[in-house]
C-alpha positions in Angstrom: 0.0 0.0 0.0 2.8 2.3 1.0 3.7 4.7 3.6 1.7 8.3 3.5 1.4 11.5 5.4 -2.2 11.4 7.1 -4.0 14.9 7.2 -6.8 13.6 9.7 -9.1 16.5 9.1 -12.6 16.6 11.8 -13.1 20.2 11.9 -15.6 20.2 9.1 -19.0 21.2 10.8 -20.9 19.9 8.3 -24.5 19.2 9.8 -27.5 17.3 8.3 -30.7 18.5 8.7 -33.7 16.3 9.9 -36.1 14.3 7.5 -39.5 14.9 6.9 -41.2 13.3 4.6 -40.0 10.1 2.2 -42.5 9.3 -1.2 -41.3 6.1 -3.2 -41.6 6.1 -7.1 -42.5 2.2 -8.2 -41.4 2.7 -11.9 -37.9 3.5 -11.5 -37.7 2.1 -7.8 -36.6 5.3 -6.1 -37.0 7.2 -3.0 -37.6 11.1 -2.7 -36.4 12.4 0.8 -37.4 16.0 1.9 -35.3 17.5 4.5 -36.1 20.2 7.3 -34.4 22.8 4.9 -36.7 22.3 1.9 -34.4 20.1 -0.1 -35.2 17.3 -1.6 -32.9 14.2 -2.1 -33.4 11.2 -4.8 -32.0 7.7 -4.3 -32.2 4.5 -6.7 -33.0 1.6 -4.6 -31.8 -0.4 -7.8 -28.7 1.0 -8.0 -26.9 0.2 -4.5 -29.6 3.4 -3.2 -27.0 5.7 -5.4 -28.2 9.1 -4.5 -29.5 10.8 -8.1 -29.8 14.0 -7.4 -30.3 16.9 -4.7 -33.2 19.6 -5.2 -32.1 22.5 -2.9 -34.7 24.5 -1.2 -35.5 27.9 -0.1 -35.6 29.5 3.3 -39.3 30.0 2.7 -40.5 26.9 1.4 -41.1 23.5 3.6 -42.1 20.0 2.4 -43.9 18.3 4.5 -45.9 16.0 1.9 -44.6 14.5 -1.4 -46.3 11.7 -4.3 -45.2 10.5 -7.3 -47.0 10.4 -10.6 -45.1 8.6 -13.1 -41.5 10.2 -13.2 -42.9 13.3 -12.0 -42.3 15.1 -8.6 -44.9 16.7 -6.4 -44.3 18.3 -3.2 -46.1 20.5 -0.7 -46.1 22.7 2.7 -46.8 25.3 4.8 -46.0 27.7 2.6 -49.0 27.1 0.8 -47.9 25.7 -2.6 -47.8 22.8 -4.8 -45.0 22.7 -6.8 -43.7 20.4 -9.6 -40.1 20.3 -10.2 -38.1 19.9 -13.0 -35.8 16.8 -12.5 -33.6 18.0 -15.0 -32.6 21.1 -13.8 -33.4 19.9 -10.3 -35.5 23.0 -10.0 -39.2 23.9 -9.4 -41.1 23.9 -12.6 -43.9 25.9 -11.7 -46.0 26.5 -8.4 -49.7 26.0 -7.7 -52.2 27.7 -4.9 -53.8 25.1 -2.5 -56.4 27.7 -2.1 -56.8 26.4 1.6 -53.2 27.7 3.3 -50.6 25.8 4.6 -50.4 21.9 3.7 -50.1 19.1 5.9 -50.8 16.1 4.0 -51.4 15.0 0.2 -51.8 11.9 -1.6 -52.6 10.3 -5.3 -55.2 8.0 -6.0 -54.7 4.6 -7.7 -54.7 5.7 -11.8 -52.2 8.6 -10.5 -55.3 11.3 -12.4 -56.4 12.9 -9.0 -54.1 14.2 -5.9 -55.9 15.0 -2.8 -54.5 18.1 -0.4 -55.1 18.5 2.9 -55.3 22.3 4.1 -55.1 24.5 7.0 -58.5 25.6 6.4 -59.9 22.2 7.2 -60.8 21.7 3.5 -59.9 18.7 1.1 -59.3 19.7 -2.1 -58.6 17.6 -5.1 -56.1 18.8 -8.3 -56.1 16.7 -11.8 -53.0 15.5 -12.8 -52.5 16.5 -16.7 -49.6 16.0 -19.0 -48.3 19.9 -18.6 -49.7 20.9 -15.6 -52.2 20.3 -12.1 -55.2 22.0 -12.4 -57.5 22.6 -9.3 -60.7 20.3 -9.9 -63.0 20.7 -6.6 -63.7 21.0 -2.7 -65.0 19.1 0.1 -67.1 20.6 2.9 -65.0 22.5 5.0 -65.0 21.5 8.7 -63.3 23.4 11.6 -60.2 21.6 12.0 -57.1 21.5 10.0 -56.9 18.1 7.9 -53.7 16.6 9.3 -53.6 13.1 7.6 -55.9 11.2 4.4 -55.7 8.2 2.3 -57.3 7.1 -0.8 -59.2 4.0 -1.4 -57.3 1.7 -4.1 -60.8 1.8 -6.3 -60.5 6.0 -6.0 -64.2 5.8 -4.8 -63.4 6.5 -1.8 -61.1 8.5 0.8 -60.9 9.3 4.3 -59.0 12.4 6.3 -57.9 12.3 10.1 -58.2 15.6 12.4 -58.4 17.0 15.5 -61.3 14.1 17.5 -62.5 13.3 14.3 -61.9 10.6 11.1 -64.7 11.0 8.1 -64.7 8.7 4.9 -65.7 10.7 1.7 -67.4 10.1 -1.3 -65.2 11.3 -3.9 -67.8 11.3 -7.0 -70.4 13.4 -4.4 -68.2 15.0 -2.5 -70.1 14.5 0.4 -69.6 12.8 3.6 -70.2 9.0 4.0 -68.9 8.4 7.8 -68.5 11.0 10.8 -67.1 11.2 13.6 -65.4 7.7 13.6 -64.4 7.6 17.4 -63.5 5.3 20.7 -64.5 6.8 23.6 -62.3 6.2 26.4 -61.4 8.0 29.5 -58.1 10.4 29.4 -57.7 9.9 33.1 -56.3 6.3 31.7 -53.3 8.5 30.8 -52.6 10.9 33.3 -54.8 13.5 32.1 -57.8 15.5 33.0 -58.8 16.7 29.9 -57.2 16.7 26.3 -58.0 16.1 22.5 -56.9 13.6 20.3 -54.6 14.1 16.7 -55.5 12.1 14.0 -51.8 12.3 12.6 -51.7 9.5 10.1 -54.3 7.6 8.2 -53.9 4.5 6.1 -56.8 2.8 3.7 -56.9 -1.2 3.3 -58.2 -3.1 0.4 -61.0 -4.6 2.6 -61.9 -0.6 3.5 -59.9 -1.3 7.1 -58.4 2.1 8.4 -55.6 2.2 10.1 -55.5 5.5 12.6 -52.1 6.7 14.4 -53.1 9.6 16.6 -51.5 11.6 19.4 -51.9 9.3 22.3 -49.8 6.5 21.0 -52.5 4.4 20.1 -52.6 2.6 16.5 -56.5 1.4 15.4 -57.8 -0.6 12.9 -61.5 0.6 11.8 -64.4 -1.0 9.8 -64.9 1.8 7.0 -67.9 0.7 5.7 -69.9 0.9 9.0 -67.6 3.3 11.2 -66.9 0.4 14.2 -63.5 0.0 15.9 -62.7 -3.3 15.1 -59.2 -3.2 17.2 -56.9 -0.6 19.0 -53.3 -1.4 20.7 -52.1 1.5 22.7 -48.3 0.5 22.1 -46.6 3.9 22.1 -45.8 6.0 24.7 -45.3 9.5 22.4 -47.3 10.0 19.2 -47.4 8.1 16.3 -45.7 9.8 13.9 -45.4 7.7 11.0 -47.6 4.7 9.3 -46.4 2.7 6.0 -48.7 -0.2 4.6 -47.1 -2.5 2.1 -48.4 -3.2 -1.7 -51.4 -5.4 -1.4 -52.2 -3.6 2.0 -52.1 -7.2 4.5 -49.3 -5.9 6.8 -47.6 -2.4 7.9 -45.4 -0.3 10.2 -46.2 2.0 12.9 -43.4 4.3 14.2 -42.8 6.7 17.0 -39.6 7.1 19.2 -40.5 4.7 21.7 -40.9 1.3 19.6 -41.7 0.1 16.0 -44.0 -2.2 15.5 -45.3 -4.3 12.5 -48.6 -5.7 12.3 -49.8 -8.7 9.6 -53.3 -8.5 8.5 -54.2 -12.8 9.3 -57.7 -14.0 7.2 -58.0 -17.1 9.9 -55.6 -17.4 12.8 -56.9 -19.9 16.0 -59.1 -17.0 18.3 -58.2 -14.3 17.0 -60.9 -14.9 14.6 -61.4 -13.1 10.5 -59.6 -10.3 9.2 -57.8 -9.7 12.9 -53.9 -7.9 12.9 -51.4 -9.0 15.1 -48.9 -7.0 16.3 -44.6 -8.0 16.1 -41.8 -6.0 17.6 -39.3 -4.1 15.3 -35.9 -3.5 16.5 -35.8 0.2 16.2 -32.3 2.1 15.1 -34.2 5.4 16.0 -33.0 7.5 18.8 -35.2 10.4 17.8 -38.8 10.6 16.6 -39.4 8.7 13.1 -41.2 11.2 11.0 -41.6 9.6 7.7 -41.7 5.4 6.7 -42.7 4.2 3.1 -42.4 0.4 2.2 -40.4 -0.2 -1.0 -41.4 -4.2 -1.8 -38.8 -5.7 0.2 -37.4 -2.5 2.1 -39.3 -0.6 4.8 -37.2 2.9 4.9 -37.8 5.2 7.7 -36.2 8.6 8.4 -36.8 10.6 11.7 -36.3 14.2 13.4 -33.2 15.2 14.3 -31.8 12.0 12.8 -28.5 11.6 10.8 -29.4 8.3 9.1 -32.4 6.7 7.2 -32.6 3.2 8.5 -33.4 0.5 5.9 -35.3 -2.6 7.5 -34.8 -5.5 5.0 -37.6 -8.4 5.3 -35.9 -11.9 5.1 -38.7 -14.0 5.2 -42.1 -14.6 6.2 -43.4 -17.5 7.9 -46.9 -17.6 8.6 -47.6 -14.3 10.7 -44.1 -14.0 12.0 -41.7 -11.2 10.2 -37.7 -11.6 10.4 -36.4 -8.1 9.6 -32.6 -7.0 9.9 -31.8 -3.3 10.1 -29.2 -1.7 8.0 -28.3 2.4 9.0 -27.3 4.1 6.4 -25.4 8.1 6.3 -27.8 10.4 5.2 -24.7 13.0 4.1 -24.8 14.0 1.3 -23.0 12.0 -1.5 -22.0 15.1 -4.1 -18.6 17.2 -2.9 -19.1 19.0 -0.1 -14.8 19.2 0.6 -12.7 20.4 -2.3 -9.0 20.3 -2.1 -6.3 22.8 -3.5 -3.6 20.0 -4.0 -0.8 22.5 -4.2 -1.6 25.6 -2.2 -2.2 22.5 0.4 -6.1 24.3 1.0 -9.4 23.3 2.1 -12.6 24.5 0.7 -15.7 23.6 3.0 -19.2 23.8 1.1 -21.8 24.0 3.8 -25.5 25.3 2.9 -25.2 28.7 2.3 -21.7 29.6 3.1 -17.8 28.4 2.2 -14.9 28.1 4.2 -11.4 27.9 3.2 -8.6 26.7 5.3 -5.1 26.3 5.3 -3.7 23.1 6.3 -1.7 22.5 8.8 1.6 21.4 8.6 4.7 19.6 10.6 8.8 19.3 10.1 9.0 15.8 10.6 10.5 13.7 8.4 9.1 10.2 9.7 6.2 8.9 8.3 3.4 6.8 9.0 2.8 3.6 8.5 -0.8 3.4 7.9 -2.4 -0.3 8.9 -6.0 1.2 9.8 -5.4 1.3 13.4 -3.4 4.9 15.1 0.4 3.6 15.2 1.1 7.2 15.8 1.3 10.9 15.6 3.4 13.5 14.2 3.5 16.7 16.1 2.4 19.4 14.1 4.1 22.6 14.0 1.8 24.8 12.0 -1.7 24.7 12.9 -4.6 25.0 10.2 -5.4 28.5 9.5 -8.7 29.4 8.4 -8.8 31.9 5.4 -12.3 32.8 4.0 -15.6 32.7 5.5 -17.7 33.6 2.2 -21.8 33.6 2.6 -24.0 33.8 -0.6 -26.2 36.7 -0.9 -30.2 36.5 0.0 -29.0 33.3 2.3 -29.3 30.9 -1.5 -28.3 27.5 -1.2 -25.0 26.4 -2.4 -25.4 23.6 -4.9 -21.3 23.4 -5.9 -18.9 24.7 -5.4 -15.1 24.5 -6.3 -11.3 25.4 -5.8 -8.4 25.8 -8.0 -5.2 23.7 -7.7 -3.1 27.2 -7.1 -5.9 27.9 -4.2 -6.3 32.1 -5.4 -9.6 31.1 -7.6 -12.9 29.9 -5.8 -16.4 29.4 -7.4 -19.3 28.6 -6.3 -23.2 28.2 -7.9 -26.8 28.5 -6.5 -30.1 27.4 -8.5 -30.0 30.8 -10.5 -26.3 31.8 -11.1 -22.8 31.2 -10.5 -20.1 33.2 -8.7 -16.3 33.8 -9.3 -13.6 34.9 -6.7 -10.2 35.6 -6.9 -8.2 35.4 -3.9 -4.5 37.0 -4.1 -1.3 34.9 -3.4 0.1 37.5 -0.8 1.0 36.5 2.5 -1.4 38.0 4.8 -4.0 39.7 2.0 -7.2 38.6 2.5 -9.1 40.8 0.6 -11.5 38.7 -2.0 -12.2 40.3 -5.3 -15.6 39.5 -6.6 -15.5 38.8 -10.4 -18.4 40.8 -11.8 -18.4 40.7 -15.5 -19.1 37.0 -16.3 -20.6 36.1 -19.3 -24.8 36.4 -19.7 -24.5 33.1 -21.8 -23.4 31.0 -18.5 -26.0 29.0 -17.3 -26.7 27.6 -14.0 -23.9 24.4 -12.7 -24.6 21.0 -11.0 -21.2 20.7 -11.0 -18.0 22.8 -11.9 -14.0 22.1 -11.5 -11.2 24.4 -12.2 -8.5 23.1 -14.9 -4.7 21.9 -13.4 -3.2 25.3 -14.9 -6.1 27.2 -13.3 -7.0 29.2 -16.4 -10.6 27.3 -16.9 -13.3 26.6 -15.2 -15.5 24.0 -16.4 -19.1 23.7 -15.5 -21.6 20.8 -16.2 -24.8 23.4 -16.4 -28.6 22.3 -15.4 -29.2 21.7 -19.1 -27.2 18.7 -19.3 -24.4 20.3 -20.9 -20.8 21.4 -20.5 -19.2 25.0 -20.2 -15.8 26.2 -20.9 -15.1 29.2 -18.9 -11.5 31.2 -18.9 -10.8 32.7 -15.6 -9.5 36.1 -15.5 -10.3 38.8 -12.9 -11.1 41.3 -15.2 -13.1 39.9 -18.2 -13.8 36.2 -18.1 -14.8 34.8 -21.6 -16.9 31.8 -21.9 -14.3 30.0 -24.3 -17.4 26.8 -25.3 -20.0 25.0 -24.9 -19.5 21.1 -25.6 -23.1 19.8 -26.4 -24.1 15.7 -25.7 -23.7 14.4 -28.9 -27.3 14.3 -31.1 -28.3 11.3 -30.3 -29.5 12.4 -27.2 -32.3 13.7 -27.7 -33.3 15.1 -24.6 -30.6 15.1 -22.2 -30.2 14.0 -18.7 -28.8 15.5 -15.6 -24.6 15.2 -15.1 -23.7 13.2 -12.4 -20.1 13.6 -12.6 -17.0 15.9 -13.6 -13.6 15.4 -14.4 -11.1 17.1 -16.1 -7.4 15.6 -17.2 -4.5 17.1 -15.8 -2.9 18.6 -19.0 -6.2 20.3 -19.6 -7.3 18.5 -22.7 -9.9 16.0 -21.8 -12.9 16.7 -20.0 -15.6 13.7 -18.6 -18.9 14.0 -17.9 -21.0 11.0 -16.8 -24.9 11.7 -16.8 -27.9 10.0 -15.0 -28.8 7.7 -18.0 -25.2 6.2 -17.6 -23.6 7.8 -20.4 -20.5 9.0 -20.1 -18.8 11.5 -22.6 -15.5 12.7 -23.3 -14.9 16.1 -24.8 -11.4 17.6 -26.4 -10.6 21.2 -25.1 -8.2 22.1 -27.5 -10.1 20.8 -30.5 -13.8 21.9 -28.8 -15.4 18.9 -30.3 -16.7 15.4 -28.8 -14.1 12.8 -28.8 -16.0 9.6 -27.5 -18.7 8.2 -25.5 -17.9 5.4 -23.0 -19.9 2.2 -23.8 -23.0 2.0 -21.4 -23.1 0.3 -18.4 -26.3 -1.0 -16.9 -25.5 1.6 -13.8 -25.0 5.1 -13.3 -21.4 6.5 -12.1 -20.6 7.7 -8.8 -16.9 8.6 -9.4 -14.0 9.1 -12.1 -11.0 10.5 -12.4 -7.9 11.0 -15.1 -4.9 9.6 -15.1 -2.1 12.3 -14.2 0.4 11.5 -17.4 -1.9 9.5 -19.5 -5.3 9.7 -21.8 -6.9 7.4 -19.6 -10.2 7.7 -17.8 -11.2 5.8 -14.5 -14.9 5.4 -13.7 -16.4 3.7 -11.2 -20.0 2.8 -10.7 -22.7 2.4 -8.3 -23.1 -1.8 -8.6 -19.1 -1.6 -7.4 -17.8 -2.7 -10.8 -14.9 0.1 -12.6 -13.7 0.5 -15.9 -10.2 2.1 -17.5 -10.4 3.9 -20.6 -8.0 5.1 -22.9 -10.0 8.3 -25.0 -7.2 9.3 -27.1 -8.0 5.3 -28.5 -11.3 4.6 -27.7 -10.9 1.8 -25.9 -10.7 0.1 -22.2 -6.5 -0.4 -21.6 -5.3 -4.1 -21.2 -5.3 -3.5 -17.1 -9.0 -3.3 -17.4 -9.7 -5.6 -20.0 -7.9 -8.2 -17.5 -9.9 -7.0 -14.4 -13.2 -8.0 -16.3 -12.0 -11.0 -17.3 -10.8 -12.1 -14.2 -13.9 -10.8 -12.5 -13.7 -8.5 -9.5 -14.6 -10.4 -6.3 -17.5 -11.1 -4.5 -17.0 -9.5 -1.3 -16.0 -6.2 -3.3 -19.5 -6.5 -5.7 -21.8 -6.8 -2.5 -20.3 -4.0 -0.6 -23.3 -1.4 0.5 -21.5 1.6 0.3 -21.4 3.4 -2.8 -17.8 4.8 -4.0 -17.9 8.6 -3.9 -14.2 10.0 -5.0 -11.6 8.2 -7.0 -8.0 9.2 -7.5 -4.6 8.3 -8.8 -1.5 8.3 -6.7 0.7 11.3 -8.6 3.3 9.9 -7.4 2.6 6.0 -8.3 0.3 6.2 -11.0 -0.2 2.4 -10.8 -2.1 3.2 -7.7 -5.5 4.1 -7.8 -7.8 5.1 -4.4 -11.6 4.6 -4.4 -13.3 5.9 -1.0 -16.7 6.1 0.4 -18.3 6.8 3.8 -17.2 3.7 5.7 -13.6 3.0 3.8 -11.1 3.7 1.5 -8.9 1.0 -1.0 -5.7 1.4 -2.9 -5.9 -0.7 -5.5 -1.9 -1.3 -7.5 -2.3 -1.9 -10.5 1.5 -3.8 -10.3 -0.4 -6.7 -8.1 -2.4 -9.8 -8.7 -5.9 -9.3 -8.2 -7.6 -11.5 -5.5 -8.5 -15.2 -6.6 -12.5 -15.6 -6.9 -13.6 -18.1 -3.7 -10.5 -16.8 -1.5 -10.7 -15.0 1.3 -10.8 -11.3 0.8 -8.8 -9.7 3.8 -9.1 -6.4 4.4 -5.5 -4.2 5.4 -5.9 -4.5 9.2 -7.0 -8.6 8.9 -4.1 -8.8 6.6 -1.4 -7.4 9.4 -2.2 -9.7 12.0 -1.7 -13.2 9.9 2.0 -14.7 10.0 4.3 -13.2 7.2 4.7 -16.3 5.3 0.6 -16.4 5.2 0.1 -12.6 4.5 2.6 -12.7 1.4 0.7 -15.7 -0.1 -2.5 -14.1 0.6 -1.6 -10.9 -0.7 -3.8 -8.7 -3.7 -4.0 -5.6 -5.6 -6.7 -4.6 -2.9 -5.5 -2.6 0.2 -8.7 -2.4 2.0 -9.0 0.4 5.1 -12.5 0.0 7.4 -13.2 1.9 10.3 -15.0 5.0 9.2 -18.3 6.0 9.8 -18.1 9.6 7.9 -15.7 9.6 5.7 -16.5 12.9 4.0 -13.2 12.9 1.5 -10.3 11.3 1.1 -7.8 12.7 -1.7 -4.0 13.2 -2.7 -1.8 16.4 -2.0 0.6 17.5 -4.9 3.7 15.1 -4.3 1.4 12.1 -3.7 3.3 11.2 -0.2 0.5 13.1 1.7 -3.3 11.9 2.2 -6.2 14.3 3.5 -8.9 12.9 5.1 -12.3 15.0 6.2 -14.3 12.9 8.5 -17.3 13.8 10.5 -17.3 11.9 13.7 -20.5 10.9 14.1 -20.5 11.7 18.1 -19.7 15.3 17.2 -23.7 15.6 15.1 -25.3 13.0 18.0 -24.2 15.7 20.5 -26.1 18.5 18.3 -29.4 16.7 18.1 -32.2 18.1 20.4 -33.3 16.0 23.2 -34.9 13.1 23.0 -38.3 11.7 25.0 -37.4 11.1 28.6 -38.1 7.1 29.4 -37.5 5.1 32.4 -34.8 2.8 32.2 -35.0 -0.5 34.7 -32.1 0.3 37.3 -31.8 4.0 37.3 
C-alpha cells in the first residue's frame, strides 16, 4: 500500500438536517427524501440506493408531503404551494395555490389522475393530474379543524381524512360525507390527564376498507370503514405516532414513534383471533429520535426521523406464517455530491456548507518520519503549524449552495446557486485577505450541477442544469466563456450530469450523466471525442490519469472500468480485471464509492473511497483469486508473514470510518487528507430526545 502523510481533518462542521417526509416512485424504484431545509434528495434503490440528485430549497418553502405520478415530482407545505419540479434542472417547474393555506398532507389515488391536499383551512381539495400541468378540480365541505392526515381507497371511490377528534370517509364522485365522527370513547384519566384532545396524525386505507388510525396518544386502530366500528386498537406507544407505512397489497404495515416500532400482519383465519384480525410484532428500532416519515419499498421498509442523521433501511428476510424476520441496515444520510474540495498545491481546504464556504489552510509539521498506515493509530506527528482558516464567504439573499469549487493554485474559488454562479479571486500574498468578486461574467453561463477548475487554473468547467458542459476562462477582469461542448445528437433530450472530471494537462474533460452515459470532450479541438460504452448503472466517481489519456470510472453496482479516450478503448489492465472478475465480497459491498483518484506519485495506484472506507488498488499486483478470502489491510497485518505474502492482492482495504467525507491526494502524492465527520460530534447537536425510564436507574 505504501507509507503516506495522514491529514486527519474533523473540523468540518458539516451538519445534516432532519427528515421529513420520504415518497417512493415504483417505476424506477426510487425514493424522494425532503429535509427540514426544503431540499429534496433522490435515491435509486436499484442502483446500491445511489443518490440521483439533490433539489435545494429555499428559506421560505417547507415540504412536509410529497407523491409521485409517473416520473414526475410533487411536493407541498406550509408555505401554501404545490409545486412540480423539473428533475432535469433539479429546480421547481412551476408552483400551484392550495387555495386552503398551509399543507399538511397529500396523496394520489390509484390511476395517479387525482391528488388530494389536505389544508389549513380544514378543507380537502382535489387537483387533476394532466400532461403539462395540475389543475385545481373541486372542494369538500370544510369542517373546523385543519386536515392533518388522508388516504385514498385503491378503487378511488373513496377517501378518508384524520383531524383533531374526528376521522370522516368521503365520497369522492359526491363530495359528500359517507362516515363521521369515527371515534372510541375512552377515558383520558387512563393517561394521566384531565382533559385533552386527540390528533388524527396518520391515516392509512386497506383493500377490505380497514383504516388504520395513528393519533396523538400513541395508540394505533384498525376501523371498519364501511360501517364506522372500531374493530381493534393497541395502545403501544408511549409519544405520538408519527409515522404509518402499509405494504403493496395492504395485508401488513409499520407503525413508528420514538418509543418502539412495530409491524402488524393482517391474518384471514388465525386460531381465536378470529377473520380479518392484525397482530402485532416487535421491530428492532435504530431510532433515537422521533421517526417522522416510513414508506415500504417491496422488500425495504425505509424510515427517516427528526433530528436523525441516518435513514434506517429494514430488510424483510422471510415470512413465515404471521411471524416477520427483519434486519436493520443504517445508512449516512450526508450527502453523497462534494461538499470538501481540495487545493492540491496551495495545500487548502474548501468547505461547502448550505449557504456559506470556508477555506482553510492546512496545517503542517517538520518531521520527516512517516506513517505507516495499517488502519489502526500507530502514531502521531506533532504538528508545528496549525490550520489556519482563510475565507468565511456567505451567498447573498441566504441561496443555497449547490457546488462549489477550488483551483489547484488555491487564489480562484467558485461557487453556484439554482439561479447563477459566482467567481472569486483570492490574491497569493501573505497576509492579503481581501476577496475580489468577479463581476463581468458572461450572460451566456448557465446555472452548474457541477464545476472544477482546470490543473493550470485558467478554466473553469461547468456541467450546467441543461445537461451540458461549459468552458469558462478565468480572469479577474473579463472572463470569456471560451465553449459549450453539447451531448452528442443522439440524445435527444438530455439527462442530468452526475459527474466531472477534467485531465491534468487540460485536454480532456468527462462528464457522466444519470442515463449512464459518459462523454468525453477535447478542449483544445472543442469537439466530442468519444462516448464510454454503457453500463447498466450510473457513475458515482472518475477521475484521469495524471500523465496518461486514460479515464477511470467507477459505478454504483461496485464494478470500474479504465479507458483510454485518445484510442477509444478500455486499456489491457482493465480488459484483465473484467476477465478475471472482481470479487465477491467487493460486488456486494453497501456503500457506494464517492471519490476516486490516482497516486501522482505512483500512477499504478488508484484510491476509491466512500463513507465507511477507502482501498488502494496497484495496479502492479495480482488481483484477489475468486472463492479466496478477501482480507481487508488491518486482517491482513495480523496473519503470519509467510501467510500474508501468499494471501496478498492488488486490494489494500482500510475500514473503520463511519463519515468519511473525502479522502484525496496532496501534490507530491506522499500526503493523504482525510475530512471525516465523527459521528458523536452531530449525535451531540441533536435536540433531546423523550425522557423514558430505564430499569435500574
Amino acid at each position: 500500500m505504501g507509507e503516506f502523510r495522514l491529514h486527519d481533518v474533523r473540523f468540518f462542521r458539516y451538519m445534516p438536517k432532519a427528515i421529513h417526509s420520504i415518497a417512493h416512485e415504483q417505476i424506477n424504484n426510487r425514493v424522494a427524501v425532503s429535509r427540514s431545509d426544503g431540499s429534496i434528495e433522490v435515491y435509486s434503490i436499484n442502483d446500491n440506493w445511489y443518490q440521483e440528485k439533490i433539489i435545494c430549497g429555499d428559506a421560505g418553502r417547507s415540504v412536509e408531503a410529497m407523491v409521485w405520478v409517473g416520473h414526475r415530482l410533487f411536493s407541498a407545505g406550509l408555505h401554501g404551494d404545490i409545486i412540480e419540479y423539473n428533475m432535469t434542472k433539479l429546480i421547481p417547474k412551476y408552483a400551484v395555490d392550495s387555495y386552503g393555506g398551509a399543507v399538511w398532507c397529500m396523496a394520489v389515488n390509484s390511476t395517479q389522475s387525482s391528488i388530494a391536499v389536505g389544508s389549513e383551512d380544514g378543507c380537502v381539495r382535489l387537483f387533476e393530474v394532466t400532461e403539462e400541468e395540475l389543475s385545481y378540480s373541486r372542494a369538500f365541505k370544510k369542517q373546523e379543524e385543519r386536515i392533518l392526515s388522508l388516504s385514498w381507497h385503491e378503487s378511488g371511490e373513496v377517501l378518508v381524512t384524520g383531524s383533531c377528534d374526528n376521522i370522516r370517509v368521503w365520497d369522492v364522485a359526491t363530495v359528500s360525507v359517507s362516515i363521521d365522527s369515527l371515534n372510541e370513547k375512552f377515558d383520558f384519566h387512563d393517561f394521566g390527564l384531565s382533559s385533552c384532545f386527540m390528533l388524527l396524525i396518520f391515516m392509512m386505507f386497506c383493500r377490505d376498507f380497514t383504516i388504520v388510525s395513528g393519533d396523538s396518544l400513541g395508540k394505533t386502530r384498525f376501523w371498519n370503514g364501511k360501517h364506522g366500528t372500531l374493530i381493534q386498537s393497541h395502545h403501544c406507544h408511549k409519544a405520538d405516532v408519527l409515522s404509518l407505512c402499509v405494504s403493496k397489497v395492504r395485508n401488513r404495515f409499520f407503525a413508528s414513534t420514538l418509543h418502539h416500532f412495530f409491524h402488524f400482519t393482517q391474518v384471514s383465519s388465525y386460531l381465536w383471533l378470529g377473520t380479518g384480525s392484525w397482530i402485532r410484532h416487535n421491530v428492532a428500532n435504530r431510532h433515537t429520535h422521533d421517526v417522522r416519515a416510513l414508506v415500504m419499498t417491496g422488500e425495504y421498509v425505509v424510515s427517516g426521523g427528526e433530528g436523525k442523521i441516518h435513514f434506517v433501511v429494514f430488510i424483510i428476510l422471510k415470512h413465515i406464517q404471521v411471524v416477520l424476520y427483519a434486519y436493520a441496515i443504517d445508512r449516512p444520510t450526508f450527502i453523497k455530491r462534494k461538499l470538501v474540495h481540495v487545493a492540491q498545491t496551495a495545500r487548502r481546504l474548501l468547505f461547502q456548507y448550505q449557504t456559506r464556504l470556508e477555506l482553510w489552510q492546512l496545517g503542517n509539521t517538520t518531521a520527516k518520519s512517516c506513517v505507516y498506515f495499517t488502519g489502526v493509530p500507530d502514531g502521531r506527528l506533532p504538528i508545528t503549524q496549525q490550520p489556519v482558516s482563510l475565507l468565511d464567504l456567505k451567498t447573498k439573499n441566504m441561496k443555497q449552495i449547490v457546488c462549489s469549487a477550488v483551483s489547484g493554485c488555491g487564489t480562484w474559488v467558485a461557487y453556484g446557486d439554482v439561479q447563477h454562479v459566482r467567481l472569486f479571486h483570492l490574491p497569493k500574498e501573505e497576509g492579503v485577505k481581501v476577496l475580489q468578486r468577479v463581476r463581468c461574467l458572461p450572460i451566456d453561463l448557465q446555472p452548474a450541477h457541477h464545476m472544477v477548475f482546470t490543473h493550470d487554473a485558467s478554466g473553469l468547467v461547468i456541467a450546467t442544469n441543461q445537461g451540458a458542459v461549459q468552458l469558462l476562462h478565468v480572469d479577474a477582469v473579463h472572463p470569456v466563456l471560451v465553449h459549450t461542448f453539447l451531448p452528442p445528437k443522439g440524445n435527444a433530450h438530455p439527462t442530468t450530469i452526475s459527474a466531472l472530471a477534467v485531465s491534468s494537462d487540460s485536454q480532456w474533460i468527462a462528464a457522466a450523466h444519470l442515463d449512464c452515459s459518459v462523454h468525453v470532450y477535447n478542449i483544445k479541438a472543442r469537439k466530442h471525442q468519444c462516448s464510454l460504452p454503457k453500463h447498466p448503472s450510473p457513475v458515482s466517481a472518475m477521475t484521469f490519469h495524471p500523465t496518461e489519456p486514460w479515464l477511470m470510472v467507477v459505478h454504483s453496482s461496485q464494478q470500474f472500468f479504465e479507458f483510454d479516450v485518445s484510442e477509444s478503448r478500455y486499456t489491457d489492465w482493465s480488459r484483465n480485471v473484467q476477465r478475471q472478475g472482481l470479487h465477491q465480497e467487493w460486488l456486494k459491498r453497501s456503500e457506494v464509492v464517492t471519490q476516486a483518484a490516482y497516486n501522482p506519485a505512483n500512477p499504478t495506484q488508484i484510491l476509491l473511497q466512500d463513507q465507511r472506507m477507502f482501498c488502494v488498488i496497484d495496479k502492479s499486483k495480482k488481483l484477489p483469486k475468486l472463492g479466496s478470502t478477501f482480507y481487508s489491510r488491518e486482517k491482513l497485518m495480523k496473519l503470519d508473514p509467510a501467510v500474508r505474502e501468499e494471501t496478498r492482492h492488488a486490494f489494500a482495504v482500510c475500514r473503520g470510518y463511519r463519515a468519511l467525507l473525502h479522502l484525496s491526494f496532496l501534490e507530491d502524492g506522499a500526503e493523504l487528507v482525510a475530512v471525516e465527520r465523527p459521528i458523536k460530534a452531530v449525535t451531540d447537536k441533536l435536540p433531546p430526545t423523550l425522557s423514558q425510564k430505564r430499569f435500574g436507574t
